[in-house]
Each structure stands twice: as C-alpha cells, then as structure tokens.
N, C-alpha and C positions, 0 to 999 in steps of 0.2 A: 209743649215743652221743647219740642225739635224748632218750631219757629223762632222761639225765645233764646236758645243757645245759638241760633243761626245769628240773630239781630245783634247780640252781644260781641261773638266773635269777627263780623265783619264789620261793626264799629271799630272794633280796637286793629283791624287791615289797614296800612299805610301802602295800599296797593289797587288797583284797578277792580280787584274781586270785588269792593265794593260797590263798584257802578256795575258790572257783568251782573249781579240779581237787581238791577233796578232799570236793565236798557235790552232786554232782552233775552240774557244770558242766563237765566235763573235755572241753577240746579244743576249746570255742567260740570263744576268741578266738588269736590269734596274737600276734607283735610288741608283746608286753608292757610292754619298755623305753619303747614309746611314751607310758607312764602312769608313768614316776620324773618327779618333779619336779627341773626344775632352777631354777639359783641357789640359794647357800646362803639368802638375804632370804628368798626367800620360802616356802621348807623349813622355818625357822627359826618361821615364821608360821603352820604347820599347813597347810600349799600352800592354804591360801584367798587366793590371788593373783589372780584373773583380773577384778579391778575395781580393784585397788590397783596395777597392774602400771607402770611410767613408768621403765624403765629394756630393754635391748635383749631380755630376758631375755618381753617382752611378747609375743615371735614366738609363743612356746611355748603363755604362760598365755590368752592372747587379742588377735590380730591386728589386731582395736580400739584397743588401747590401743597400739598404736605410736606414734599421734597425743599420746601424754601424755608421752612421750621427749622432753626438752630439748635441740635439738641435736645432737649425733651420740653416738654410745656403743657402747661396744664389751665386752661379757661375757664371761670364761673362769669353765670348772667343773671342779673336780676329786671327785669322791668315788668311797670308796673301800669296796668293799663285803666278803665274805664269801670267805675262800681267796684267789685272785689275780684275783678278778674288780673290775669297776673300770666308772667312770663317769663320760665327759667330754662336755663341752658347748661348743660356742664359737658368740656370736652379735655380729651388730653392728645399728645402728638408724640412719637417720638421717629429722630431721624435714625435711619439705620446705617445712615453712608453708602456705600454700594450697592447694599440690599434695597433700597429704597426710604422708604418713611411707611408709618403706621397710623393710627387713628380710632377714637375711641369716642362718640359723643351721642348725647342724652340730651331732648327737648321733650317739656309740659309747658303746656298752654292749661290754666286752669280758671273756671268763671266762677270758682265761690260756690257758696250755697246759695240753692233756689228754690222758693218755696213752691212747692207744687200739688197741682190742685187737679181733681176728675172734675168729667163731664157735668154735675152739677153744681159745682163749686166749692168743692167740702177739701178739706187742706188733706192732703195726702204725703205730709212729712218734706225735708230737705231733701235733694239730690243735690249731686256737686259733679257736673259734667268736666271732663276734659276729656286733651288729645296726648296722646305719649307717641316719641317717636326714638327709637334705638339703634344708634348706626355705627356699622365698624368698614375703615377704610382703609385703602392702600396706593399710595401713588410711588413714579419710578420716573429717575433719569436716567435719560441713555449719555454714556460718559466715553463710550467708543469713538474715535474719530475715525474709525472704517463702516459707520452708518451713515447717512444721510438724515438720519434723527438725530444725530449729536447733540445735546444740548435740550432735548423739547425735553418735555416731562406728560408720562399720562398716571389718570389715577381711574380709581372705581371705589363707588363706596356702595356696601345693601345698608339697607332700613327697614327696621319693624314697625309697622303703624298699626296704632291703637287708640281708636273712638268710644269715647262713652258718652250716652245722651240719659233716655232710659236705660235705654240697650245696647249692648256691646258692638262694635265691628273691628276689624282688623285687615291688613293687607303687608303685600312687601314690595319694597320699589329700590329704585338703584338711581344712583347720578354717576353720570362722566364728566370727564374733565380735561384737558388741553392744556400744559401753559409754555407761551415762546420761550428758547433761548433768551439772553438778552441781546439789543440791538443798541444802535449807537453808543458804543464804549461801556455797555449792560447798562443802559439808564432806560433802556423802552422795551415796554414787555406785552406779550397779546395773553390772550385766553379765550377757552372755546366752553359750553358747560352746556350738559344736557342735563336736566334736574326733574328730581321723581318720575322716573319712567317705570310703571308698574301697573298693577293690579287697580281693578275697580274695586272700591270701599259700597258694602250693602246694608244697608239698615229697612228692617221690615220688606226686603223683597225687593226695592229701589237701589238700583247699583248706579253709582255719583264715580267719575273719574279725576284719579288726581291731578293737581296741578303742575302735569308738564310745563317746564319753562325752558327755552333755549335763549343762549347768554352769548354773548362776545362783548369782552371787554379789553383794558388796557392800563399800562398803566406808565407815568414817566416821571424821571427825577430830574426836575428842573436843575439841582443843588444839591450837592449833601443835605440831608434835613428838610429838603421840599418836595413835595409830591403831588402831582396832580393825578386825577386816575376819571376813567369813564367804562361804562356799560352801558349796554341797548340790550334788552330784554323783549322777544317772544312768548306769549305766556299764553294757553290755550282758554281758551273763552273769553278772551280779552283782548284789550287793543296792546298793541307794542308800546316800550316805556325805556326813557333812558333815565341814568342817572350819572352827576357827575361829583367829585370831592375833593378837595385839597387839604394836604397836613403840612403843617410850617413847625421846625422843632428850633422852638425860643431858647433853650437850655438843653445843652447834653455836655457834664463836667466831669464826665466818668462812672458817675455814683450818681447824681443827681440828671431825672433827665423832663422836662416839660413839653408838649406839642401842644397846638391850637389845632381846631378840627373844624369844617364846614363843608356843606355840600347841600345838593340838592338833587331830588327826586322827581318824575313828572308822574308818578303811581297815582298819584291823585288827582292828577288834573280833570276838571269836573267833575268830580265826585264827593266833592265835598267843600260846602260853604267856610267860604272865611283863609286866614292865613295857612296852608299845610304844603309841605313839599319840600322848604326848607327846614336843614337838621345843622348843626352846632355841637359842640362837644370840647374837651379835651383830654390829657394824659399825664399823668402824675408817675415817673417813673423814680425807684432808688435800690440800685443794683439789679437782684435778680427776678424784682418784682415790680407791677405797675398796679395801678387803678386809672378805670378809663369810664368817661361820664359822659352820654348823650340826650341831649333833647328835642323832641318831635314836634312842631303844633301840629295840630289835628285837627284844625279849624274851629267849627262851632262844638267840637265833642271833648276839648282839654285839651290835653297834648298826654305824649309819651315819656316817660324818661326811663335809659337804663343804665345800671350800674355795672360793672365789671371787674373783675380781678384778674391777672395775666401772672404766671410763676413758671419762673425757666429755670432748668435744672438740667 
C-alpha cells in the first residue's frame, strides 16, 4: 500500500522528487505535497512566486510577503491530478497595517479510494490515503527610517502535518521568509524562503525527512500590468531548479480586469518523458473577486490543471 501511494503521489510531483526515487535518492524526503504549488497565478507563472506573492496564497510562497496583501483575502484551490487523486488549498490573509499581516491556510492532497489487498490477495476493503497540512502565519514590515531594515519585510509561518497511508504520522515544521524593499522606483523586488524546516515524519519505525527547500527569488515590473518574476530553488535530496513567469494584464477598466499567464519550470527536467515544465494560465478578474486557471503538461502522465477563486475584502 505504502509503494502504491508513493507511485501515485510522485506522479502527480511537477518537481524533481520524482527523479530523487529513481536516481539515487529514494526515501530521503517525505510529505511531498508540501512542494505542489498552489494557486493557479502563480502555477501559471512557472511557481516563481515567492517575491511577486500579494495575495493570501503568500502563506505558502513566502510568509513575507503577507505584508503585500491589500486588506483582507481569502484563496480556494482546486486541482486536479492523475486517477482520483486531487488537490486543494484554502487560505485567508489579512493586513494589519503596522501590526503586520496574518495568515491562515489549509492543504490536502487526496489519492481516492484504493483498493486493498493482504499478503495473499483477498480484497481487504477501500483505504483513501492523504496528506493534510495546517498553517498559521505572520509576516512584518519595518516602516522606521531610524533602522537600516526600513522597508524589508520578515515573516514566519508553523504547520501541522499529517500523513495517512495505513497508518497515521504527523510532524510540525516552520518556513521563513525575506522579501526586499522595492528597488528601482519599487518595480524590482528580491526574496529569501526557507521552507519546511522541521520534524522527521515516521511511519512503522522509518523516520523520512521533510522537504527542506531554500528559495531566492525575484521579481520586476517591466509596465504597469507586466511582470516578469524568477526563482532558483535548493531542495534537499535533489538537484537545484529554477523557475521563471511572466503576467501581461490585457484588460484592467476598473471593474473588469483580464491577465495572460506563462512560465516555465526546469522541476522536471529529466524526469519525465514527453512535453512538461511548461505552464500557461490566465485571470478573469470583476471588482473584488477573480478566478484564475492554470495548466500543467506532465508529459507522458496527462497534465495538471487548477482552478482558483481570489476574494478581497
């Protein structure tokens, strides 16, 4: 059963894990899902998000930039992956002005029902494995012009993780986060993201470690309405990986607002046959709500797509 949930969930990985169990690396990390990006924005963007992030969906990319959330906001995610497995997200944000920003968000990763069977083959009913992960965060700008931080922003977010296979595990881990002042006339921005640093996950007596990832990214606005953004990612049991995304905003009339989205990812680069690494999307916004659409190939295994909903309040 544990192999069977392993092969499932690192199918539907649009990241390196997948080759780390097939070149060496087998067994070093755990809790996998904790590396799918969510929102479809910034999926769409080649997940080089963690310096462009300004919407609740910031918990995730970097706890930083909760401080760049206008007001309060609220993210749902739906994607949907390979067989009946599946993957949702729900976050909220809210800024507090001086006090900083807040953050509130919920990941499952779920593989369906799986039929399962003992040692000599006799059906031993459904399981329905997942991962759940529950995180609250808090990011701060310093707004003093007698610091020499003026302007940076840090953030820290914990998480509860929780594995079901047969059998249950859990753990707790933490991200950090970094993000620059702005630079030339606030159109160029850095970030710094240390992600899942925590606890080893045990199942049956085997302790598996999470997937630390260290991040620096970026991000620039060529235009009003245009963005380009990158990331270079460090991810422990793997090889180093960048990504990079552009959003172009075709329509913003006030009330009405559209973007185009594309980017690309090198998470897969040999790992996986056929078209994958390139992502596409877009943004349907009208007033104080959007819908955002992204889609993955995945080479020879489908592709990804997720759906999203954005609500500012």
């Amino acid at each position: 059963m544990r192999g069977l949930y392993l092969a499932v969930l690192l199918a539907a990985l649009p990241r390196p894990a997948r080759a780390d169990f097939t070149s060496g690396y087998n067994g070093t990390t755990t809790a996998e899902f904790l590396s799918l990006g969510v929102g479809a924005r910034a999926v769409a963007m080649g997940q080089a998000y963690s310096a462009a992030a300004d919407d609740a969906t910031a918990l995730y990319w970097n706890p930083a930039a909760l401080t760049s959330v206008k007001g309060g906001q609220v993210t749902l995610m739906h994607a949907a992956y390979i067989a009946s497995s599946f993957y949702d997200y729900a976050a909220a944000a809210k800024n507090l002005g001086s006090y900083g920003a807040i953050g509130a968000g919920l990941q499952y990763f779920s593989l369906g029902g799986i039929n399962g069977t003992d040692a000599s083959g006799n059906d031993i009913g459904v399981s329905s494995p997942y991962d759940l992960a529950v995180s609250l965060g808090y990011g701060y700008r310093f707004s003093s012009p007698d610091t020499p931080l003026e302007g940076f922003s840090v953030g820290v977010s914990g998480k509860y993780i929780s594995q079901k296979i047969v059998t249950s595990a859990s753990a707790f881990a933490a991200d950090i986060g970094l993000l620059s002042p702005g630079y030339l006339k606030g159109d160029l921005r850095f970030a710094f993201t240390v992600l899942n640093v925590g606890q080893s996950v045990t199942f049956d007596q085997a302790s598996e470690d999470l997937p630390l990832t260290i991040k620096i990214g970026s991000v620039y606005r060529i235009m009003p309405g245009w963005l380009v953004t990158f990331d270079v990612a460090g991810p422990r049991g793997g090889n180093p990986y960048g990504g990079a995304g552009t959003e172009y905003e075709i329509l913003n009339n006030g009330s009405w607002t559209f973007a185009a989205r594309a980017g690309y990812s090198s998470q897969t680069l040999g790992s996986v046959s056929g078209l994958s690494g390139a992502s596409m999307g877009f943004g349907l916004g009208y007033r104080s709500g959007s819908f955002d659409y992204a889609i993955v190939p995945m080479g020879g295994l489908g592709q990804a797509q997720r759906f999203s909903l954005n609500f500012r309040f």
